[in-house]
C-alpha positions as CSV (number, residue, x, y, z in Angstrom):
1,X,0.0,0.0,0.0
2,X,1.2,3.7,-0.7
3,X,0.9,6.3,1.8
4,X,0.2,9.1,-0.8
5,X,-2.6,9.5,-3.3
6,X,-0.1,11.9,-5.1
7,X,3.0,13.6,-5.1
8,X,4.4,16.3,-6.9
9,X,7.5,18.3,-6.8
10,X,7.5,22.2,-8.4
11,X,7.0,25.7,-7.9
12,X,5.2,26.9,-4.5
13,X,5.3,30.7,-4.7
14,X,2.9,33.8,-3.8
15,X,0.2,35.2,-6.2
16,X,-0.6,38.5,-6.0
17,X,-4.0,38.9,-8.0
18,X,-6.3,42.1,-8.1
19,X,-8.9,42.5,-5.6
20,X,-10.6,45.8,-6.2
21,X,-9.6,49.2,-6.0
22,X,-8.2,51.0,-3.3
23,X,-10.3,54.6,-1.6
24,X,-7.2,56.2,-3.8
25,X,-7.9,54.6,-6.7
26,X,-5.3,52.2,-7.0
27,X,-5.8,48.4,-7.6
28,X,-5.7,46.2,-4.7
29,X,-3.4,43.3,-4.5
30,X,-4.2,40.3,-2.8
31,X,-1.5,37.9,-1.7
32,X,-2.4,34.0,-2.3
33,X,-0.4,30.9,-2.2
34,X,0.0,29.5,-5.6
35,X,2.1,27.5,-7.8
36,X,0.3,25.2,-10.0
37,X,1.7,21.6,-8.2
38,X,0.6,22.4,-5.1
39,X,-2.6,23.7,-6.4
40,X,-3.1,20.5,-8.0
41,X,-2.9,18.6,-4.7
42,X,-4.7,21.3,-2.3
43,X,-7.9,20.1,-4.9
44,X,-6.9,16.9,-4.2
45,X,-7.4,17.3,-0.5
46,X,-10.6,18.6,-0.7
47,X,-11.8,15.6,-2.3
48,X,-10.1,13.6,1.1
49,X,-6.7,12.0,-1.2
50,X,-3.6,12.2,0.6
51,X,-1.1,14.2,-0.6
52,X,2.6,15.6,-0.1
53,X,4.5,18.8,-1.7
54,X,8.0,18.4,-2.9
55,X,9.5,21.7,-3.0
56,X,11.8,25.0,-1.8
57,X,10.9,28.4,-0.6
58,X,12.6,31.3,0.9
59,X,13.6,31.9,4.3
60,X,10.8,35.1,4.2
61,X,7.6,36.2,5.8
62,X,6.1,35.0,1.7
63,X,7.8,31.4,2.7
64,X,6.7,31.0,5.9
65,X,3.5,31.6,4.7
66,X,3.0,29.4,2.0
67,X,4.9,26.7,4.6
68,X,1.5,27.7,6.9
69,X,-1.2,27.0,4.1
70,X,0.3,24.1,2.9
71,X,0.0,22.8,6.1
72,X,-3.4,23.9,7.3
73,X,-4.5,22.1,3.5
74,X,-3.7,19.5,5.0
75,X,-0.5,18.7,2.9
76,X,2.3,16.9,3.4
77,X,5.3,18.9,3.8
78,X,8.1,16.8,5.1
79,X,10.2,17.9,2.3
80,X,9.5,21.5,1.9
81,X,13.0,22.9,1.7
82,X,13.8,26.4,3.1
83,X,16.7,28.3,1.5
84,X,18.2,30.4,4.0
85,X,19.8,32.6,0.7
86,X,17.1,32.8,-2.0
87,X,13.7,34.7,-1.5
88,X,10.2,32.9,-2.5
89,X,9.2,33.4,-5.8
90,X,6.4,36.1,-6.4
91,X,3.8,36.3,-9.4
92,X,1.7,39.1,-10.2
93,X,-1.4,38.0,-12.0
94,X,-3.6,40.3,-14.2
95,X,-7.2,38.8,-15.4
96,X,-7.8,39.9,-18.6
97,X,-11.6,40.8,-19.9
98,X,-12.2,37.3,-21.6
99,X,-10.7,35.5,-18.2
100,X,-7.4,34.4,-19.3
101,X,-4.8,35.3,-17.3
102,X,-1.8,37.6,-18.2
103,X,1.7,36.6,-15.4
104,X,5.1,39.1,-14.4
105,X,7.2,37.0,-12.0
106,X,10.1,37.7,-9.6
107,X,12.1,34.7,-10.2
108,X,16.2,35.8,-10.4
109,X,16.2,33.5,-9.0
110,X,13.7,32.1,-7.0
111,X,14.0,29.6,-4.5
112,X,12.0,26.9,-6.2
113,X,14.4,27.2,-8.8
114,X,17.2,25.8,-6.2
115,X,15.8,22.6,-5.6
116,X,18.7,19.9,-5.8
117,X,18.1,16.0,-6.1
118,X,19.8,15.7,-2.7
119,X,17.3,17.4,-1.3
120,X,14.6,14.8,-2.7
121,X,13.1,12.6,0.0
122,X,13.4,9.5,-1.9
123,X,11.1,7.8,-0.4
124,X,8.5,10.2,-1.1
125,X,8.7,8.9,-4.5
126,X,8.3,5.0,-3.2
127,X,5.6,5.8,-1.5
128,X,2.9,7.7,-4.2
129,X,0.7,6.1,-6.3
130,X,0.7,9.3,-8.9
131,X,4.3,11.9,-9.2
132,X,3.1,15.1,-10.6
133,X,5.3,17.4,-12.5
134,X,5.4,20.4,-14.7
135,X,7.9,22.7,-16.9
136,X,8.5,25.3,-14.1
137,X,10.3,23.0,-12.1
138,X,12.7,22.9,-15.4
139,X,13.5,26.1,-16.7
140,X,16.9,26.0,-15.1
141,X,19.7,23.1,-14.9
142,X,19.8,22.4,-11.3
143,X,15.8,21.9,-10.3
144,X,16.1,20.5,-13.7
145,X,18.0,17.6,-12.8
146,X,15.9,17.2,-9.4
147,X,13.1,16.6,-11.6
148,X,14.0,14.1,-14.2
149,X,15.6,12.4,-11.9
150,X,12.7,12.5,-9.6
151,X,10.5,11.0,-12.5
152,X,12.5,8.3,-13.1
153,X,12.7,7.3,-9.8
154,X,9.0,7.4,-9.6
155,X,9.0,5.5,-12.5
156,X,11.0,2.4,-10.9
157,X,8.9,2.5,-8.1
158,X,5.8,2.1,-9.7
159,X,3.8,5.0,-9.9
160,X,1.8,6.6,-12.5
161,X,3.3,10.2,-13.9
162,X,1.1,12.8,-14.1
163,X,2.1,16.3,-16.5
164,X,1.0,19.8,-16.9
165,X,3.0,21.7,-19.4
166,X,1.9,24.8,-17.3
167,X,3.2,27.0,-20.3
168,X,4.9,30.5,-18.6
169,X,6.8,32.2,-21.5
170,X,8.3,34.5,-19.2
171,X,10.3,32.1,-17.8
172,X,12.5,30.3,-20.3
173,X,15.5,31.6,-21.3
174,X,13.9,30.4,-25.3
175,X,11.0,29.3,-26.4
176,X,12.6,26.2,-27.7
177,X,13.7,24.8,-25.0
178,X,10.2,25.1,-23.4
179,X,8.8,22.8,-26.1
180,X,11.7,20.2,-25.4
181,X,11.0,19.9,-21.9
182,X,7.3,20.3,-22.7
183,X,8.0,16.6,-25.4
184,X,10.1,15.3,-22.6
185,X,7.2,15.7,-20.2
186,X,4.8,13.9,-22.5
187,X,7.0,11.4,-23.3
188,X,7.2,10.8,-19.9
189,X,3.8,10.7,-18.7
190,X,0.3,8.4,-18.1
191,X,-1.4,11.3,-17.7
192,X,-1.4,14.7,-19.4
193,X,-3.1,17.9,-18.6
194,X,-2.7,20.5,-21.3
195,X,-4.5,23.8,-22.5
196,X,-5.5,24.5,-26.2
197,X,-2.9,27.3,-26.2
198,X,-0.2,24.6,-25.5
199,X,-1.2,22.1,-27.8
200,X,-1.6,24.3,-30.5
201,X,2.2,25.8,-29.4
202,X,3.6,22.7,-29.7
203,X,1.6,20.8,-32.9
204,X,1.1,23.5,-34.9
205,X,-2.2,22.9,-35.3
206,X,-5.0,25.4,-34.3
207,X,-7.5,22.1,-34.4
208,X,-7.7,20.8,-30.9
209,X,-8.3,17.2,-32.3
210,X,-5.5,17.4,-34.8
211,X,-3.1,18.1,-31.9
212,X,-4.1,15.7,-30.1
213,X,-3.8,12.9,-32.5
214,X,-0.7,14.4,-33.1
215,X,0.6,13.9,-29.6
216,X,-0.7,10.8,-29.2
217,X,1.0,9.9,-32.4
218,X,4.7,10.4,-30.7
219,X,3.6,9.6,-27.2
220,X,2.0,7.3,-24.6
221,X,-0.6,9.3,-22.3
222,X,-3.2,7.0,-21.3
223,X,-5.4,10.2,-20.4
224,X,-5.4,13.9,-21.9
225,X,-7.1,16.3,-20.1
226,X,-7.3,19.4,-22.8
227,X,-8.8,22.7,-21.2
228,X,-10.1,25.0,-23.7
229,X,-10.6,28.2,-21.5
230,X,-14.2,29.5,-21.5
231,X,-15.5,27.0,-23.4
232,X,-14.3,23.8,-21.3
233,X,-12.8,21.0,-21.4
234,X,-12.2,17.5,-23.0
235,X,-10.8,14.9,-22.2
236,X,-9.0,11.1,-23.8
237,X,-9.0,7.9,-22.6
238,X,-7.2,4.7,-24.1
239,X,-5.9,1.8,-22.6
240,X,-8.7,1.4,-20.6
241,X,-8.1,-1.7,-19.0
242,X,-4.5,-0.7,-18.4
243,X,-5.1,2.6,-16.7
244,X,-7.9,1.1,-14.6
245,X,-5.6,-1.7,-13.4
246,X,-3.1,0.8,-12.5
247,X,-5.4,2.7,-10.3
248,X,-6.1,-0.2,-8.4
249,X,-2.8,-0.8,-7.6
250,X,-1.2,-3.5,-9.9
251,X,1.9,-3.2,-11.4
252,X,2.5,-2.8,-15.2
């Protein structure tokens, strides 16, 4: 039996989204705990799975508390890393009118970025039934290699990878190696999440069903999950019988 539901290792960091406008007439910031792995498994704890954060912040008031909310989610955060040198990451997130979201980070660096395999609780990754990843926790060599090598050792143990491209321009030094660590995500995973925007970044092709015959062409998701914004959602199944054995527990 595993002890986690999921796992995943990535960015925790601080969003700062508007909240109104001030009695001067200046927007209001809010600060909220963000990062888009640990979003994934605060969710998951509202639906009663047990989960645990593999990560780094900054020894700051911002890291202390996101350290706090993880916590009071409910979280595991044995291996939360504090950097005593490096401040938390910050994003400032502006809604646009048709809902999608427009990001300016403070991230140079950030301490999510200084993750080192060292630092991974191995066992964390014996003990999950699902290792969750995305791109962020790749833009730079060192979290990087925590990363790959964290999938791969999930991997050997048994567990089923789960991948969200999570797309931030911003962030890469190019654009091209965004979409190789994007294909070596893919390539990677059982289960992919991925927006329209992504897909159509990395296919070519504006056609949501042409990109993902496309992937699935070159790779080896048992499930997509394709989020299309305002208009929803859609999601792939194959293997059937394989991904519903692996759920319950059997090995491949």
């Amino acid at each position: 039996m595993k002890k986690f539901d999921v796992a995943a290792l990535g960015e925790l960091l601080v969003d700062f989204t508007e909240n109104g406008i001030s009695t001067q007439g200046n927007p209001v910031l809010e600060v909220n705990p963000g990062g888009a792995p640990c979003n994934v498994l605060s969710m998951l704890q509202n639906l009663g799975k047990s989960t645990a954060f593999i990560g780094k912040v900054g020894d700051d008031v911002f890291g202390r508390m996101l350290a706090d909310a993880v916590k009071t989610q409910g979280i595991n955060t044995d291996n939360l890393v504090v950097d005593p040198e490096v401040h938390t990451t910050l994003a400032f997130v502006h809604t646009k009118k048709d809902g999608d979201r427009e990001f300016s980070f403070y991230r140079n660096p950030g301490a999510d970025m200084m993750l080192r395999w060292e630092e991974v609780q191995q066992e964390k990754l014996a003990q999950t039934r699902i290792f969750h990843f995305g791109t962020l926790s790749m833009t730079h060599e060192q979290v990087k290699d925590a990363t790959q090598r964290a999938v791969q050792h999930a991997q050997k143990e048994g567990a089923l990878i789960s991948f969200d491209p999570n797309l931030r321009p911003p962030l890469w030094n190019s654009l091209e190696d965004a979409a190789r660590q994007m294909w070596y995500g893919i390539g990677q995973c059982d289960i992919l999440k991925i927006s329209d925007d992504e897909i159509a970044f990395l296919t070519g092709k504006k056609d949501i069903d042409q990109g993902i015959a496309e992937i699935l062409r070159k790779n080896r998701p048992i499930l997509i999950c394709a989020t299309m914004g305002k208009h929803g959602a859609r999601h792939i199944i194959r293997e059937k019988a394989y991904f519903a054995s692996r759920f319950c527990g059997t090995t491949r």
